[in-house]
N, C-alpha and C positions, 0 to 999 in steps of 0.2 A: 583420509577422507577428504581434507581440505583440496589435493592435490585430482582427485578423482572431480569432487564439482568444478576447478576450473578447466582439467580435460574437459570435462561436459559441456559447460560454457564453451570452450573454443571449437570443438567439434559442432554445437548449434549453431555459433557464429559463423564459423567457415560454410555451414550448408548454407545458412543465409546468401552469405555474401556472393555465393558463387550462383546460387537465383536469380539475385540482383542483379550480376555485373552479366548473365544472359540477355536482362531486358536494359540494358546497360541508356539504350535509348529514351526509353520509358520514363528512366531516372533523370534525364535532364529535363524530361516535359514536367515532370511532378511539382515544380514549385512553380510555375508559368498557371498549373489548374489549382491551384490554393485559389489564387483569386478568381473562381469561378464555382467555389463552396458557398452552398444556399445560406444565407444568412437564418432562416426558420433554426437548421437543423446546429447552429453554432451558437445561435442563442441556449437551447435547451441541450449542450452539450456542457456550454458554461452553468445551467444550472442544474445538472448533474454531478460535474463536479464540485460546485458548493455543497448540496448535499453529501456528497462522501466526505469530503472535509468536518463537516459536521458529525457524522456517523464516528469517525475514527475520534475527536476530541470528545466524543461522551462514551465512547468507551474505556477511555482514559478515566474519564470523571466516574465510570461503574468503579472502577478498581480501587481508586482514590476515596471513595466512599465505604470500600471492605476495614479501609483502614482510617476511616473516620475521619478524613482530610479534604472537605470540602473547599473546591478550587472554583472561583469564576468561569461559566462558560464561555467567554466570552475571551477570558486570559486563554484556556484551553484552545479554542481556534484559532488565537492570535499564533498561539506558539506550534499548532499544527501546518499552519501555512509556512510558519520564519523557520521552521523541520523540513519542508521539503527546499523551501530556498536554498539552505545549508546543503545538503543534500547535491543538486543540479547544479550547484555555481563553484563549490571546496572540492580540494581532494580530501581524501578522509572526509566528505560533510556528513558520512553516516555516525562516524562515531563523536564530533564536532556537536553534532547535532542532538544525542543522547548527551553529552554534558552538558548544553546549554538546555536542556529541556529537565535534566535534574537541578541546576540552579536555581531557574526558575521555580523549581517546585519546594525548592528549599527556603525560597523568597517569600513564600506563602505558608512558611508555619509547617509545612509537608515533612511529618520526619522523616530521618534515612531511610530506614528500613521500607516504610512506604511508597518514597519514592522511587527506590529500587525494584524493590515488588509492582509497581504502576509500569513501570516502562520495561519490567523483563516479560512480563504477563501480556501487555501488551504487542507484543514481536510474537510471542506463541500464539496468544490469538489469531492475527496475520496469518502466519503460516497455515493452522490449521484451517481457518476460515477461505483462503484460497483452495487448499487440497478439498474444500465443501465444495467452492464453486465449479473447481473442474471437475468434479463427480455428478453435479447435476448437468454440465454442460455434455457431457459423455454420456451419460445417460438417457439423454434426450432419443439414441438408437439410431440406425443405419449402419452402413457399412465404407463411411469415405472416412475425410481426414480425422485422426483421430480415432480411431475404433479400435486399433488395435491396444490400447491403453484403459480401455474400460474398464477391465475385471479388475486389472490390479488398483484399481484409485478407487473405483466403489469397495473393494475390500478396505482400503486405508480410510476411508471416509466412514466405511459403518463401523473400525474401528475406534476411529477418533474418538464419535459418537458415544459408543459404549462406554469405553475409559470417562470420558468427561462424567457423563451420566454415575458408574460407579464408585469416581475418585472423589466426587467433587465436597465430599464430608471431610475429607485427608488433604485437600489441595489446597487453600489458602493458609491454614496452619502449617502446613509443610514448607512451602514456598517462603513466608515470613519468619521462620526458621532460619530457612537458608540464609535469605536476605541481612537477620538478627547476627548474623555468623560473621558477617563483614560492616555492619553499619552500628552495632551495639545497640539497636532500638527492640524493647519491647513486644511480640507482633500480638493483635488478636487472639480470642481462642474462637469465637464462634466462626463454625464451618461458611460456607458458601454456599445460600440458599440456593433454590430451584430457579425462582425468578431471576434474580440474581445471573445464573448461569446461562438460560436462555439468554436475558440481555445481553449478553456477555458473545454472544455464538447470531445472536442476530444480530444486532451492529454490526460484530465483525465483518460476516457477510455482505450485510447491505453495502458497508463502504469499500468493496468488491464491486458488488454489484452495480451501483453508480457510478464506480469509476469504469468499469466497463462499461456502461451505458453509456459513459464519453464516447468511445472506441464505436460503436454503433455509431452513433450520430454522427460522429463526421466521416463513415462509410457511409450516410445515408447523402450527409452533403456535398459526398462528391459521385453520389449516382451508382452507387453497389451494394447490392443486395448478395449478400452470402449467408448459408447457411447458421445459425446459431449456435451449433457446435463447435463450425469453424471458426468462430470468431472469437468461442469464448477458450478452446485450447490454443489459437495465437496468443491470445491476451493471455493466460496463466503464465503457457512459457516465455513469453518476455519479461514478466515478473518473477519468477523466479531463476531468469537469465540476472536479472536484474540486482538481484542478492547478492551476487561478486564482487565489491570493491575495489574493481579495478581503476574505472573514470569516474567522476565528475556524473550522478544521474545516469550510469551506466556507460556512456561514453560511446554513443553509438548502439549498442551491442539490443535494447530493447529493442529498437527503431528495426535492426535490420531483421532479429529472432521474428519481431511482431509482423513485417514488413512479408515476409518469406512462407510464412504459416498461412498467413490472410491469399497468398499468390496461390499456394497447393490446395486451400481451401475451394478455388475459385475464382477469386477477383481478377482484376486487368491491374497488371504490375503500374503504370504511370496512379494511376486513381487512387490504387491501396496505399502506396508512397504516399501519399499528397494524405490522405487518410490517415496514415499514423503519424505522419508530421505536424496536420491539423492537432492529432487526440495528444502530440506530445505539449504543443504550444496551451494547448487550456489549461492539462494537467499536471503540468511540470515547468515549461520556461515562462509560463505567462505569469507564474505566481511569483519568480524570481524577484523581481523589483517588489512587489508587496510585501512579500517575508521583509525582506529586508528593511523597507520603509515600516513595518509593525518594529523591528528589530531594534528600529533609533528610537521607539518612544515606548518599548516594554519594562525598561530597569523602572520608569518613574511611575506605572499603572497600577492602581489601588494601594499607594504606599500606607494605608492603615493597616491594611492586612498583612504587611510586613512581617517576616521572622523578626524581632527586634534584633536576635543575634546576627544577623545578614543582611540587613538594613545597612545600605552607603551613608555615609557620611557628610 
């Protein structure tokens, strides 16, 4: 399987890049028209991305909540930002990133099991919650980029749906189980409400959804208008181009997947360029220096709330 997704990935990356290296000209204009991106559409691109940043640390705090382990919002954003810094700047910063984000949660009194359940749950979520947004972007009808992929992801998406809806009495017991199997912690008995689960399935979303709305705005601020389908099956498949741990924030491989998609959709190759390298700079290197600067003053942040047992010395 593992060997099949990065066939996939390189197969995506090579169509990319051979799109690319056609408007091979285009690419050398594309950071010369960064600075000529409307300031309107980069401000409300930066505050799209804060909202998703926000979406994704209170889904975190849903989960954290199944298991009784109330965490600072505010600690939660810190360390969803200093998670993508790790992320875009380390090799391995995906898995880097997952232990320093269970540390921390272990700094806060967070048991194992809990915190393991928080951040596996969390990655499901993701996944599913994307395979949502390309089902409504597909949905939306016609017959260009894109269409041929409808039936099957609307079928995977109204599955999702169902399973979530029938398991969801079975699924945090179960899951805490698992978790209890490697961390020796106690989990829960009560199921995983209704509420609960929606939250759980709209946040996901939303922090999709705003982080795509970066992706618009800075096609808007560089003057292209493409379909909504098109933009939002770029955006999926650069993110789950993206899921391969190969570089460093994918190392390329989003930029050119997203770059390539948005060209077939439409766009004018110099502009989409300049466009996802804008939507990469808000939502990915811009955060770089901030993760890390949260990163030098998180060990010391609400040290009452400490694990006494993991409390420094």
């Amino acid at each position: 399987m593992r060997e099949l997704r990065i066939a996939g990935t390189a197969a995506v990356l090579a169509f990319g890049l051979y799109l690319l290296a056609v408007h091979r000209g285009s690419i050398e204009h594309s950071l010369s028209r960064l600075g000529s991106a409307q300031p309107g559409w980069i401000v409300i691109a930066v505050a799209a991305e804060l909202v998703s940043l926000a979406c994704y640390a209170a889904v975190v705090r849903v989960l954290l909540q199944l298991g009784a382990a109330p965490v600072p919002f505010r600690a939660l954003f810190s360390l969803t930002v200093i998670g993508i810094a790790m992320i875009n700047s380390v090799p391995g910063g995906q898995a880097i990133s997952t232990i320093y984000w269970y540390e921390q949660l272990r700094r806060y009194a967070v048991q194992r099991s809990v915190a393991a359940f928080a951040l596996l749950v969390t990655s499901m979520v993701g996944i599913v919650t994307l395979v949502l947004l390309a089902a409504c972007g597909l949905a939306l009808g016609g017959h260009g980029f894109g269409a041929q992929a409808r039936l099957p992801v609307l079928a995977v998406a109204a599955a999702i749906l169902i399973a979530a809806a029938l398991g969801r009495r079975q699924f945090v017991p179960g899951a805490f189980w698992v978790v209890r199997r490697l961390g020796g912690d106690a989990p829960p008995e009560q199921p995983v409400a209704a509420n609960q689960l929606v939250s759980l399935l709209v946040l996901g979303f939303l922090n999709w959804v705003f982080d795509a709305a970066v992706l618009f705005a800075a096609l808007q601020a560089m003057g292209q208008t493409i379909p909504v389908r098109g933009v939002v099956v770029a955006y999926t498949l650069g993110q789950l181009v993206s899921a391969i741990p190969i570089l460093p924030g994918g190392g390329g491989t989003i930029e050119a997947t997203m770059s390539a998609g948005l060209v077939v959709a439409g766009g004018t190759a110099a502009a989409v360029i300049a466009a996802v390298l804008l939507y990469r700079i808000v939502s990915a290197w811009g955060l770089v220096p901030l993760g890390w600067a949260l990163w030098r003053i998180m060990p010391s942040a609400h040290p009452a709330r400490l694990d006494p047992a993991v409390r420094p010395t």
